[in-house]
N, C-alpha and C positions, 0 to 999 in steps of 0.2 A: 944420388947414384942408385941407390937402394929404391927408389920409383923407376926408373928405368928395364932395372933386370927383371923387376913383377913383370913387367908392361911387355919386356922380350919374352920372356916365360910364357906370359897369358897367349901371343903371338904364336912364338912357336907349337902350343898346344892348337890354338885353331887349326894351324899349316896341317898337323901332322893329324888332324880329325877330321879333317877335308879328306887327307892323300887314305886315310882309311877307309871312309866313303864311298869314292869315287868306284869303285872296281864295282860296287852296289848298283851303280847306276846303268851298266851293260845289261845286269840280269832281269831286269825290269821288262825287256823284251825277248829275253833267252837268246838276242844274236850280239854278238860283238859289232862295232861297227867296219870292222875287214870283213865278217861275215856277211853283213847288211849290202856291202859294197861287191863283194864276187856275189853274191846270190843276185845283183840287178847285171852284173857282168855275163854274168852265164845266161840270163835272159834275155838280155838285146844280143850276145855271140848266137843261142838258138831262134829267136826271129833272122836274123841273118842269115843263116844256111839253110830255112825254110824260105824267104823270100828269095834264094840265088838256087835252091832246087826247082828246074823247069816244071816237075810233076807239080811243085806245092807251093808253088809263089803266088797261085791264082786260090787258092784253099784259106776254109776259115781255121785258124790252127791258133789257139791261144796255150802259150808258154808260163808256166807257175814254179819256181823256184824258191826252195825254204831249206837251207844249211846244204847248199850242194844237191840237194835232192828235187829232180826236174819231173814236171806232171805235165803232158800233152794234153790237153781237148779241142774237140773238133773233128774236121774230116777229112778224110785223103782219099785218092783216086783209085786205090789198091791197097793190097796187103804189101806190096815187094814197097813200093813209097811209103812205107809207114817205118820198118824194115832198116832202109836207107837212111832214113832220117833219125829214126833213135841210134840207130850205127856210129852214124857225125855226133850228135849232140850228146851220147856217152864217152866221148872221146874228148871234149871242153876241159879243161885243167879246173881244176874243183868239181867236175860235177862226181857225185858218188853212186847217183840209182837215175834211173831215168823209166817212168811208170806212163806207160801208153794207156789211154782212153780214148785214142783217134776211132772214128768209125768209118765206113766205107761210105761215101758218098753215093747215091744209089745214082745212075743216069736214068734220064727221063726220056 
């Protein structure tokens, strides 16, 4: 009997050096994985309302999301379509800042 309780003992210490661990293994990329998971949410919901805005569905507009905080690049047809669109996409549930680097598409 006295083999046993070592054996649960030695067990219980693994369990409970694991569960101390584990919270270790989030910061290893500084995002949680809810974080990990809205930050890809709030990137295909702002591809979304740039490909259903008529000014910018044809536009190269790459979307970058890191803890809520959204980074435009690319180009739009005007300042008022740039405007419009960080408008929608600061309104996304998580998103916290949203940082325009769009440029004006020059017409040829």
């Amino acid at each position: 009997m006295r083999r046993e309780m070592k054996y649960l003992l030695f067990l219980t210490c693994l369990l409970l050096l694991g569960l101390a661990l584990l919270p270790g293994c989030a910061s290893l990329t500084g995002e949680t994985a809810g974080e990990n998971i809205d930050d890809n949410t709030i990137t295909a919901e702002a591809n979304a309302i740039i490909i259903k805005d008529p000014q910018a569905h044809y536009l190269k507009i790459d979307v970058e999301t890191s803890v809520g905080n959204v980074v435009l690049t690319g180009f739009v047809n005007s300042r008022e379509t740039e405007e419009q669109l960080v408008g929608k996409i600061r309104k996304l549930r998580g998103v916290k800042s949203v940082k325009s680097l769009l440029r004006i598409e020059e017409k040829k």
